[in-house]
MIKE-931361 format. One record per atom (N, C-alpha, C): residue in three letters; x, y, z. Coordinates in nm, 3 decimals, padded with zeros to 5 digits. Example, Ala and Ser with C-alpha at 12.3 -4.5 7.8 and 13.67 -1.06 7.14 Angstrom:
2
+------+---------+---------+---------+
! type !       u !       v !       w !
+------+---------+---------+---------+
!  ALA !  01.319 ! -00.569 !  00.780 !
!  ALA !  01.230 ! -00.450 !  00.780 !
!  ALA !  01.320 ! -00.330 !  00.780 !
!  SER !  01.285 ! -00.225 !  00.708 !
!  SER !  01.367 ! -00.106 !  00.714 !
!  SER !  01.290 !  00.003 !  00.787 !
+------+---------+---------+---------+
REM end
This chain:
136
+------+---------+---------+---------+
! type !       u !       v !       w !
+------+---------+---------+---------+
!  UNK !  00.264 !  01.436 !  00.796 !
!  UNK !  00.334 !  01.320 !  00.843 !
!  UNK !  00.308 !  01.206 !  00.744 !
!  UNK !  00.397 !  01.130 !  00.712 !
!  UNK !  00.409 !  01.032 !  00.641 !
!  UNK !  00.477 !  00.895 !  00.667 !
!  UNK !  00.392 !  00.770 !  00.663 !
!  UNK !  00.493 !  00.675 !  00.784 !
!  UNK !  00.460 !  00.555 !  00.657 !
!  UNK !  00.584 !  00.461 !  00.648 !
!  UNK !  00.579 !  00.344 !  00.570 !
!  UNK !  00.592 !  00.269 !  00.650 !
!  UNK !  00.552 !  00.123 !  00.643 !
!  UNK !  00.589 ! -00.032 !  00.728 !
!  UNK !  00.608 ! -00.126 !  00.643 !
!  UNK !  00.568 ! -00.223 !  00.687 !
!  UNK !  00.585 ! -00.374 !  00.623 !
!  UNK !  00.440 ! -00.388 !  00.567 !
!  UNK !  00.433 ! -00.438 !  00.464 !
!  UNK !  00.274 ! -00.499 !  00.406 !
!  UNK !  00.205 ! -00.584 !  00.490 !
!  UNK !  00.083 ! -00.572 !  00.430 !
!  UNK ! -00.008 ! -00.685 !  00.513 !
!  UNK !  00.034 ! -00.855 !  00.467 !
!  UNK ! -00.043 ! -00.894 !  00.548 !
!  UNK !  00.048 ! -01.036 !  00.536 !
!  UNK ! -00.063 ! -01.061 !  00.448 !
!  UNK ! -00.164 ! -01.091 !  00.442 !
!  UNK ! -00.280 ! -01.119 !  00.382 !
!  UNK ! -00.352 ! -01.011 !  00.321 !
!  UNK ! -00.375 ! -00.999 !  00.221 !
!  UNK ! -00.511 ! -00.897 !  00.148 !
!  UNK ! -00.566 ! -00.960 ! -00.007 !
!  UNK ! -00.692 ! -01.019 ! -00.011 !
!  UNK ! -00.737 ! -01.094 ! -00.079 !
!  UNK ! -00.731 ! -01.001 ! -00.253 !
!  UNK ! -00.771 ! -00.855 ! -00.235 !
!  UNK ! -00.772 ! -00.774 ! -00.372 !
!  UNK ! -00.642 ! -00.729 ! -00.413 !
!  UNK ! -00.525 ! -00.740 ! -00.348 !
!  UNK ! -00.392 ! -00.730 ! -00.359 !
!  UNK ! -00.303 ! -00.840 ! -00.412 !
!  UNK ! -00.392 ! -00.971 ! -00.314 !
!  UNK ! -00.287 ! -01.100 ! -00.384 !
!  UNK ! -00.370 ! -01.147 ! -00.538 !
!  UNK ! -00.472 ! -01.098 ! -00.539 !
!  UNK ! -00.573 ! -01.154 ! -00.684 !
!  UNK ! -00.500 ! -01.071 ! -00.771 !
!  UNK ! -00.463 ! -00.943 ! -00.747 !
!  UNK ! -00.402 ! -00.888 ! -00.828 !
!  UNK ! -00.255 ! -00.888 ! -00.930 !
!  UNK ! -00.220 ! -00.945 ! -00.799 !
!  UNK ! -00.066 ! -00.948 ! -00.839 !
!  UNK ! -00.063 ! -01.074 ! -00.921 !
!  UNK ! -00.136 ! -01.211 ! -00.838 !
!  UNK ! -00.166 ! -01.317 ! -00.894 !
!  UNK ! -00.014 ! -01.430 ! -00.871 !
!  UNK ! -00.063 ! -01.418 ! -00.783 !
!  UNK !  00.069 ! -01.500 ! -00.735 !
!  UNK !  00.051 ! -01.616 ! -00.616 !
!  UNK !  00.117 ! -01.664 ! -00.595 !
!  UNK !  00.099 ! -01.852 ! -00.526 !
!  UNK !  00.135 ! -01.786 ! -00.336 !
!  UNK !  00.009 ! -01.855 ! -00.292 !
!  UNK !  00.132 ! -01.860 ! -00.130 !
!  UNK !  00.263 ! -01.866 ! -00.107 !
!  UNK !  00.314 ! -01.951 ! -00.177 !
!  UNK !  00.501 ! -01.976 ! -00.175 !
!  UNK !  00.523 ! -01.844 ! -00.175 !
!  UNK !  00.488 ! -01.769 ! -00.325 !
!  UNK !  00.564 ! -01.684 ! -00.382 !
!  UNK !  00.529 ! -01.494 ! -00.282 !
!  UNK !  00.392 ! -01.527 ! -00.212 !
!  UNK !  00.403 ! -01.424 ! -00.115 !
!  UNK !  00.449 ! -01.458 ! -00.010 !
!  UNK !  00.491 ! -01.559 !  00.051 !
!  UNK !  00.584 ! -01.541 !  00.180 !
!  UNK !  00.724 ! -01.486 !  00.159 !
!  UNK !  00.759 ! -01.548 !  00.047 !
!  UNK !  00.910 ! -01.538 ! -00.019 !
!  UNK !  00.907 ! -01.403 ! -00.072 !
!  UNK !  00.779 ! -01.321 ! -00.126 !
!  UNK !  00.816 ! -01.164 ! -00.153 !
!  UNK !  00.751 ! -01.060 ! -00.127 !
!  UNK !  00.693 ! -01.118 !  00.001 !
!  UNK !  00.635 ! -00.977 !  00.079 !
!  UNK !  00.675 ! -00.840 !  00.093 !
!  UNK !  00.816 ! -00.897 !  00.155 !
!  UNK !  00.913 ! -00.776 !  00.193 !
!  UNK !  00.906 ! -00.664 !  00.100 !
!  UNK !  00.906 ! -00.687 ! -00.065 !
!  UNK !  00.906 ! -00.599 ! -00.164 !
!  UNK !  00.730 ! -00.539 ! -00.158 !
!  UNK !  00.697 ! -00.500 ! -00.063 !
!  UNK !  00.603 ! -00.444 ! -00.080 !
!  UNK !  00.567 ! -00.348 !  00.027 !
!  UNK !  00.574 ! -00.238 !  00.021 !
!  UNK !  00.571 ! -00.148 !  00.118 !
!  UNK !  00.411 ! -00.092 !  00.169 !
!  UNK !  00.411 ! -00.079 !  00.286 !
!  UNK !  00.235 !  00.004 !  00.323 !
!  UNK !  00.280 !  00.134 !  00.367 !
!  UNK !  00.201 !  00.227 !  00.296 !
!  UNK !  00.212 !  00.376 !  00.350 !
!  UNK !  00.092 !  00.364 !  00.434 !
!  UNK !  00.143 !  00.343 !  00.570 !
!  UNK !  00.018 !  00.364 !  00.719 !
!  UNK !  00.000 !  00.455 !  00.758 !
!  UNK !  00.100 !  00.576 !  00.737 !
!  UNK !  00.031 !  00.684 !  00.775 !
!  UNK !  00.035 !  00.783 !  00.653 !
!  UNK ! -00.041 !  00.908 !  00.691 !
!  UNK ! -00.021 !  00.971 !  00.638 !
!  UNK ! -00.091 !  01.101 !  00.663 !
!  UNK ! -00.083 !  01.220 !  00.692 !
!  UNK ! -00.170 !  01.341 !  00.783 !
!  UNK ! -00.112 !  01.454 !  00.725 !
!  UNK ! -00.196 !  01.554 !  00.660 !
!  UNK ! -00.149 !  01.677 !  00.653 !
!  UNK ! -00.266 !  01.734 !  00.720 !
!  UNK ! -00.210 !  01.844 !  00.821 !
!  UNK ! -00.284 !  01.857 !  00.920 !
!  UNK ! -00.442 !  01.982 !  00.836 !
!  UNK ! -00.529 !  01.982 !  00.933 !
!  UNK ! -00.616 !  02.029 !  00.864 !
!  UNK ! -00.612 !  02.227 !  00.780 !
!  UNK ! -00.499 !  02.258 !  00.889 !
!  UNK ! -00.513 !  02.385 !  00.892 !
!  UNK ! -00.429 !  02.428 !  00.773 !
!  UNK ! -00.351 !  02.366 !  00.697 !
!  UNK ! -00.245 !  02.307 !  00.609 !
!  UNK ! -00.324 !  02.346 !  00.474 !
!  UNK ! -00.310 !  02.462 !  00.411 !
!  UNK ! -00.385 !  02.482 !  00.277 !
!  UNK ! -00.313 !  02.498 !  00.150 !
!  UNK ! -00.285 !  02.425 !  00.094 !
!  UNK ! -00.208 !  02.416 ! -00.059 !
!  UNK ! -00.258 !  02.311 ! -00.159 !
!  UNK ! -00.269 !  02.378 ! -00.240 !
!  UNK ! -00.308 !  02.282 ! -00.378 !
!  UNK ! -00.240 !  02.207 ! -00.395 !
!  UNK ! -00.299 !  02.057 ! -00.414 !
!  UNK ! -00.236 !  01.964 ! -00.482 !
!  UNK ! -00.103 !  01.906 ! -00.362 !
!  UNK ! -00.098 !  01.953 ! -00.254 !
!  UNK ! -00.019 !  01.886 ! -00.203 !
!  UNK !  00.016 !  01.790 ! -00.148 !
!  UNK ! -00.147 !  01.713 ! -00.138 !
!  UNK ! -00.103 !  01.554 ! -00.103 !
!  UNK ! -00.076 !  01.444 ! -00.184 !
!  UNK ! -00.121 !  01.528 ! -00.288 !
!  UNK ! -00.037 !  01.435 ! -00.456 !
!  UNK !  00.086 !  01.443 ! -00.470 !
!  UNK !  00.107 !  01.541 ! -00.499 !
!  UNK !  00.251 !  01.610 ! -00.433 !
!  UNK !  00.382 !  01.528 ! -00.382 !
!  UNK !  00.314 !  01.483 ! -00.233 !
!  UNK !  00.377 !  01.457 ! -00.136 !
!  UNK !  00.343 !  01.277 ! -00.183 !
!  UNK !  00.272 !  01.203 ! -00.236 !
!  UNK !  00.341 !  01.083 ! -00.284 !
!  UNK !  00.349 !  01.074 ! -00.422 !
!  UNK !  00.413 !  01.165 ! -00.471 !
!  UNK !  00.409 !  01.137 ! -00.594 !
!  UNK !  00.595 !  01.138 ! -00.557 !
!  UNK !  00.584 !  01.234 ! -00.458 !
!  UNK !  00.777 !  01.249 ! -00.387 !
!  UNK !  00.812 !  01.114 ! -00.363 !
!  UNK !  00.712 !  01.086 ! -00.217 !
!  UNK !  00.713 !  00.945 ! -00.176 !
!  UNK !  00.784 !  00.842 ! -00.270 !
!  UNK !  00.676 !  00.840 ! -00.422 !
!  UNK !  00.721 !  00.730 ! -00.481 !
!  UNK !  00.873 !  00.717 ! -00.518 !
!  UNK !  00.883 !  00.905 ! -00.629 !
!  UNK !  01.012 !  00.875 ! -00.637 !
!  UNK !  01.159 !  00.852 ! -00.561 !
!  UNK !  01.119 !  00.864 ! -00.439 !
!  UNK !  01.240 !  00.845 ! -00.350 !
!  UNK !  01.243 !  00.745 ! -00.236 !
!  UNK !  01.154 !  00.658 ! -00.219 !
!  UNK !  01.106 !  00.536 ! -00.139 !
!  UNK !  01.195 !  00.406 ! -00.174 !
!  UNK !  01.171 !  00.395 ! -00.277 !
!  UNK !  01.278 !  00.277 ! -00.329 !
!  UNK !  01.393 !  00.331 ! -00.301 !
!  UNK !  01.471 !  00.405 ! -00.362 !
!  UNK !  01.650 !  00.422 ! -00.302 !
!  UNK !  01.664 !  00.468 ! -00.114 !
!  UNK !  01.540 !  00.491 ! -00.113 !
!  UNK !  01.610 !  00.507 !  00.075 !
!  UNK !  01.593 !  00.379 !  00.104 !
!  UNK !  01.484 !  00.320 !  00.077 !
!  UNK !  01.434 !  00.159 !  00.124 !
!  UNK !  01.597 !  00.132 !  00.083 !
!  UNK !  01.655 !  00.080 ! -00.039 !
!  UNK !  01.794 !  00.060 ! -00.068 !
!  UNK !  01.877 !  00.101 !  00.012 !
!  UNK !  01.863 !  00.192 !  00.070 !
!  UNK !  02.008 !  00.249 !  00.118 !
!  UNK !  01.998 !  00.202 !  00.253 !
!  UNK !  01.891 !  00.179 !  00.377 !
!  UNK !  01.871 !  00.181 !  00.472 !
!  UNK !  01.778 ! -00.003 !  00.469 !
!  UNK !  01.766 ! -00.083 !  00.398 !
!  UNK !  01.769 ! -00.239 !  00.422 !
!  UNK !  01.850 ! -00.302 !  00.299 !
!  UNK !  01.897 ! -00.285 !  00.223 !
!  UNK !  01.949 ! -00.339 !  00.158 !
!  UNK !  01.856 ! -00.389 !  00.024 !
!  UNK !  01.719 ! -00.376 !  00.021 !
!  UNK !  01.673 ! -00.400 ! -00.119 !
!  UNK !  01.586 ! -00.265 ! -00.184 !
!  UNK !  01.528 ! -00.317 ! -00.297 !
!  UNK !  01.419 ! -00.175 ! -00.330 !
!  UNK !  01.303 ! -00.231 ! -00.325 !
!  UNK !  01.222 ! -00.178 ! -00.276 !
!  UNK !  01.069 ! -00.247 ! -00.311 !
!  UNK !  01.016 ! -00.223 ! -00.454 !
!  UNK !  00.928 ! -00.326 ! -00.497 !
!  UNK !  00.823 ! -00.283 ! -00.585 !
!  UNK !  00.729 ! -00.210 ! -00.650 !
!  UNK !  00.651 ! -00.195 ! -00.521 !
!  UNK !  00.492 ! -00.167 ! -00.513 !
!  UNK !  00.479 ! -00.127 ! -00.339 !
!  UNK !  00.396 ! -00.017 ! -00.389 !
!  UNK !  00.358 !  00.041 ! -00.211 !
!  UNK !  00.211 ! -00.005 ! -00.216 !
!  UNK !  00.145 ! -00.007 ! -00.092 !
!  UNK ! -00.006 ! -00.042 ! -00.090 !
!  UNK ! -00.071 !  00.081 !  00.018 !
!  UNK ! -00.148 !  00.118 !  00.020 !
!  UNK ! -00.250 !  00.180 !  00.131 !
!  UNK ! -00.401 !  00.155 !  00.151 !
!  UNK ! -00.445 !  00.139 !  00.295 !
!  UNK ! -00.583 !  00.111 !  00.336 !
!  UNK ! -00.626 !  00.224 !  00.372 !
!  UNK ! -00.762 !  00.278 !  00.269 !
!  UNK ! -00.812 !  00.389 !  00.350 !
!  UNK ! -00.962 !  00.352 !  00.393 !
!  UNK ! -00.968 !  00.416 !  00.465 !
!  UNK ! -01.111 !  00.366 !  00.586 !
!  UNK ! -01.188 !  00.482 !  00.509 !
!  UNK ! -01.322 !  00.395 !  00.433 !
!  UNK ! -01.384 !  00.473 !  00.409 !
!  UNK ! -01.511 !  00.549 !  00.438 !
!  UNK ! -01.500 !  00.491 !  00.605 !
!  UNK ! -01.658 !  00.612 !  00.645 !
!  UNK ! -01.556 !  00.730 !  00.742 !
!  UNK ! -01.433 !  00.742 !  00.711 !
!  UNK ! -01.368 !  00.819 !  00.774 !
!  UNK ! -01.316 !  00.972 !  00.618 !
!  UNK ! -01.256 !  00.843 !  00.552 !
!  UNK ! -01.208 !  00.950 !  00.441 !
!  UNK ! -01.203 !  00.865 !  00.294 !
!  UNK ! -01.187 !  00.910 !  00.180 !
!  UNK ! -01.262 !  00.876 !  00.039 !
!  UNK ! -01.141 !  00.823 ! -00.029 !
!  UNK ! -01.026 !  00.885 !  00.021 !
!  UNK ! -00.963 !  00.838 ! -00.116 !
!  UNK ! -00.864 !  00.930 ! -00.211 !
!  UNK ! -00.966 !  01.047 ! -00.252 !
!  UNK ! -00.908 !  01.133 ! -00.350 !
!  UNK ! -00.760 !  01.183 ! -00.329 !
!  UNK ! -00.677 !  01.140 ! -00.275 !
!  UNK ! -00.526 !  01.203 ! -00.301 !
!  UNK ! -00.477 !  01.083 ! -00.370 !
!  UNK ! -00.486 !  00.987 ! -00.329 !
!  UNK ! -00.473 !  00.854 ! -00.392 !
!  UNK ! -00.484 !  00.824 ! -00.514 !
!  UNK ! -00.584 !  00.857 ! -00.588 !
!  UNK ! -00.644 !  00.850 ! -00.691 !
!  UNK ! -00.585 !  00.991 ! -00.726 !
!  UNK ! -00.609 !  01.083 ! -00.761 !
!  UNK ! -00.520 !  01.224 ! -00.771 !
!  UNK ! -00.371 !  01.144 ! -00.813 !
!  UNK ! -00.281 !  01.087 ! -00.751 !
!  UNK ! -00.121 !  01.051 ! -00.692 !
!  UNK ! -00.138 !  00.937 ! -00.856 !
!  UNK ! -00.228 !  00.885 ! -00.870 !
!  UNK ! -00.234 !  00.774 ! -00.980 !
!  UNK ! -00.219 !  00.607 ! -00.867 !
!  UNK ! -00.224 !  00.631 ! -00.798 !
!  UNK ! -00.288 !  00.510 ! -00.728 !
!  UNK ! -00.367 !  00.423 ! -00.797 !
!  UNK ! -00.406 !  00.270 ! -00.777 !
!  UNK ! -00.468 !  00.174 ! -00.854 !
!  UNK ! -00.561 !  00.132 ! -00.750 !
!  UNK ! -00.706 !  00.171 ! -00.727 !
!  UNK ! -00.785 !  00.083 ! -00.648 !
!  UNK ! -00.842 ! -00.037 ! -00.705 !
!  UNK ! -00.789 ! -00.113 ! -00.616 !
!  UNK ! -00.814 ! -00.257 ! -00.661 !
!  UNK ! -00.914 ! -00.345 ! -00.548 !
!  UNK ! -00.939 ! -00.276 ! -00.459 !
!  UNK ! -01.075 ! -00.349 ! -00.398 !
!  UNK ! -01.074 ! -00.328 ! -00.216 !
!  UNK ! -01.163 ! -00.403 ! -00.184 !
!  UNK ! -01.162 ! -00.380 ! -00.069 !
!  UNK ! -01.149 ! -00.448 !  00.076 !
!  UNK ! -01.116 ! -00.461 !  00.177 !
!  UNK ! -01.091 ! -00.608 !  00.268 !
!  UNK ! -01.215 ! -00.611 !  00.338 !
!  UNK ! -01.152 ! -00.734 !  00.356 !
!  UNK ! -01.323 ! -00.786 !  00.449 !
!  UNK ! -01.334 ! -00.755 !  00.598 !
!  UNK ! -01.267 ! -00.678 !  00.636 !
!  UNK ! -01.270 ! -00.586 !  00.779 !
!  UNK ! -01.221 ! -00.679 !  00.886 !
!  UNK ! -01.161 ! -00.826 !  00.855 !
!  UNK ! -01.129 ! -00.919 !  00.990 !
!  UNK ! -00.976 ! -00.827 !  01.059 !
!  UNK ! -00.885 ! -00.781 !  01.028 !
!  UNK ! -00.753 ! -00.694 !  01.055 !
!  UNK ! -00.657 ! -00.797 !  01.034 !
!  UNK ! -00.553 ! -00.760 !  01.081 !
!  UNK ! -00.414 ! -00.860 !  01.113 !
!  UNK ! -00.460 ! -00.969 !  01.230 !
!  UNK ! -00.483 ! -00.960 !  01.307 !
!  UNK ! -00.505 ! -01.025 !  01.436 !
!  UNK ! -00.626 ! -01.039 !  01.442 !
!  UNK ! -00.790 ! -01.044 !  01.367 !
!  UNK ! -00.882 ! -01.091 !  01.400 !
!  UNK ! -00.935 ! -01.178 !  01.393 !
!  UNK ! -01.058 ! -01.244 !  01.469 !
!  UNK ! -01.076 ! -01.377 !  01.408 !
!  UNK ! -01.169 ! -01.427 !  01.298 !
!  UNK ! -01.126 ! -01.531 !  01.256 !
!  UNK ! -01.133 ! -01.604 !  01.124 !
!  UNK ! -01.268 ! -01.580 !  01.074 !
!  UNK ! -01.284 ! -01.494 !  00.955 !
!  UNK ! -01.446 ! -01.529 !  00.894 !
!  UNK ! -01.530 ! -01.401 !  01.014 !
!  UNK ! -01.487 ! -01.328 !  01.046 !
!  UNK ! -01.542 ! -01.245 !  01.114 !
!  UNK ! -01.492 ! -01.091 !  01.150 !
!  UNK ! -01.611 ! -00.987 !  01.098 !
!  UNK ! -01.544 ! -00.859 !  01.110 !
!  UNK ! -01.495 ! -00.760 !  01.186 !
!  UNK ! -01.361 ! -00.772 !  01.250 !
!  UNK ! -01.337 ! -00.691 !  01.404 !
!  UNK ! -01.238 ! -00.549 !  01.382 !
!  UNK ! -01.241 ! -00.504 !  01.257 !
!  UNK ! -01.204 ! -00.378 !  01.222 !
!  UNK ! -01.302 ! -00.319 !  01.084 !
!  UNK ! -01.300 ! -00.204 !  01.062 !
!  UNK ! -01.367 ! -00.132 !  00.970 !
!  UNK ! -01.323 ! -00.191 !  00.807 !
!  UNK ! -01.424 ! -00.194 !  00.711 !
!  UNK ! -01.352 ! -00.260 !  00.569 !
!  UNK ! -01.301 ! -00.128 !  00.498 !
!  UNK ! -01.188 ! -00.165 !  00.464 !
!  UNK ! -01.115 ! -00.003 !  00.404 !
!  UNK ! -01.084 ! -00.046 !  00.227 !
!  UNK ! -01.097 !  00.006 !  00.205 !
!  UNK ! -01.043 !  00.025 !  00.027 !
!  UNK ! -00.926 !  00.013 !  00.008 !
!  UNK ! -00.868 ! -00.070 ! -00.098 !
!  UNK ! -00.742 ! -00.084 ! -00.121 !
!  UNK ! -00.674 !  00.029 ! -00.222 !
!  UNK ! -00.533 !  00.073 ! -00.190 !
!  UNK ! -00.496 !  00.129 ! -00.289 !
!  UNK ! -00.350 !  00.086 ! -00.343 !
!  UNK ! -00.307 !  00.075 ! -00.461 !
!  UNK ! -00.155 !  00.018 ! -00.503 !
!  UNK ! -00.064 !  00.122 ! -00.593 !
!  UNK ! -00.008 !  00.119 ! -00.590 !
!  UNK !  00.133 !  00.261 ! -00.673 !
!  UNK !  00.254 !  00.145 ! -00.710 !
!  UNK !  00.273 !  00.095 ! -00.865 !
!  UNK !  00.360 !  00.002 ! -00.917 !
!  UNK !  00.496 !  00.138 ! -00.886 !
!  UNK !  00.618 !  00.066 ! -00.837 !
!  UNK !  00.728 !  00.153 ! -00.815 !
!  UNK !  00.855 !  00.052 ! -00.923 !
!  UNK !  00.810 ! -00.035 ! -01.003 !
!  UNK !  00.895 ! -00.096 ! -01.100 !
!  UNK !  00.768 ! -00.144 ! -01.202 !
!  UNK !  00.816 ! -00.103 ! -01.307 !
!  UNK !  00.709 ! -00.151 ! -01.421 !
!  UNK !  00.659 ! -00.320 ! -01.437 !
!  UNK !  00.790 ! -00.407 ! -01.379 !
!  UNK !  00.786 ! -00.533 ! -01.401 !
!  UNK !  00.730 ! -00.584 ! -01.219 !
!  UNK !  00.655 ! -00.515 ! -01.159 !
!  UNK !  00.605 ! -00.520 ! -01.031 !
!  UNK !  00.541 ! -00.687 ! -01.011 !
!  UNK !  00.527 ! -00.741 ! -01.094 !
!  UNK !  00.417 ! -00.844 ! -01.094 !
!  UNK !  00.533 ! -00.951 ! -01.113 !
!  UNK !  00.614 ! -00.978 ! -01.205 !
!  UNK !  00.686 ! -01.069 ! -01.237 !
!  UNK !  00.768 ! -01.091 ! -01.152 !
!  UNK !  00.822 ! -00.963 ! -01.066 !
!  UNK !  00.931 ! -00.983 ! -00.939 !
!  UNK !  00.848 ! -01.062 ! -00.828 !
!  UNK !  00.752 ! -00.998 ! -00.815 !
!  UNK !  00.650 ! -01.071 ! -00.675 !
!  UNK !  00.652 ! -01.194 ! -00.736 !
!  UNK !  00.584 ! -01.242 ! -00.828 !
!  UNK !  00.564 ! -01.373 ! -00.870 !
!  UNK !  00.688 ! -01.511 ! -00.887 !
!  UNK !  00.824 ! -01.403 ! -00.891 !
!  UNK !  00.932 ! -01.522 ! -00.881 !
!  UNK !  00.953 ! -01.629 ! -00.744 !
!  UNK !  00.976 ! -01.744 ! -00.772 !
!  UNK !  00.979 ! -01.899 ! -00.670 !
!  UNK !  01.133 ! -01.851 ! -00.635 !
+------+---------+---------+---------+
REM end
């Protein structure tokens, strides 16, 4: 199973990265996709197939995103929880870990940790990923 959403509104190793102004992430969030789910079940034995399966992701995410809202995204992001699971398909897929959150969630409160801190991961889906986010 494989599920995309909307990005986080906030992620401190994501926006350092991109390097871009408040303005310019309210105004270009949208171009940024979160792969939230993602499960190949355990009993499920094939090599290489969760690389595989976003390496597909990538190439065909942008034109459905196109075809079904009207733009393409950028850049996908994923949070993996790491006293649950590590990482390695991600990294395998060519994923970019770029750091980690401070465990408050979407909805927690301020300066305080009310979900698990997960590792960031990023997949550029346009080479010029940075300059689009960054346009006023």
């Amino acid at each position: 199973m494989l599920g995309f959403a909307a990005s986080a509104w906030q992620c401190a190793p994501r926006d350092c990265y991109i390097g871009w102004s408040h303005t310019q992430r309210m105004r270009n969030l949208h171009l940024i996709v979160n792969n939230s789910r993602f499960l190949i079940l355990p009993w499920i034995r094939s090599k290489n197939l969760a690389s595989k399966i976003l390496a597909l992701a990538a190439r065909t995410l942008p034109q459905h995103w196109q075809q079904r809202y009207a733009y393409r995204p950028v850049l996908m992001e994923t949070f993996v929880d790491t006293e649950r699971f590590s990482g390695t398909c991600y990294r395998a897929a060519n994923w970019q870990y770029v750091g980690q959150t401070k465990g408050r969630g979407k909805l927690g409160p301020a300066g305080k940790r009310s979900v698990p801190i997960k590792d960031l991961w990023l997949y550029p889906l346009d080479p010029d990923f940075r300059r689009r986010l960054a346009l006023d």
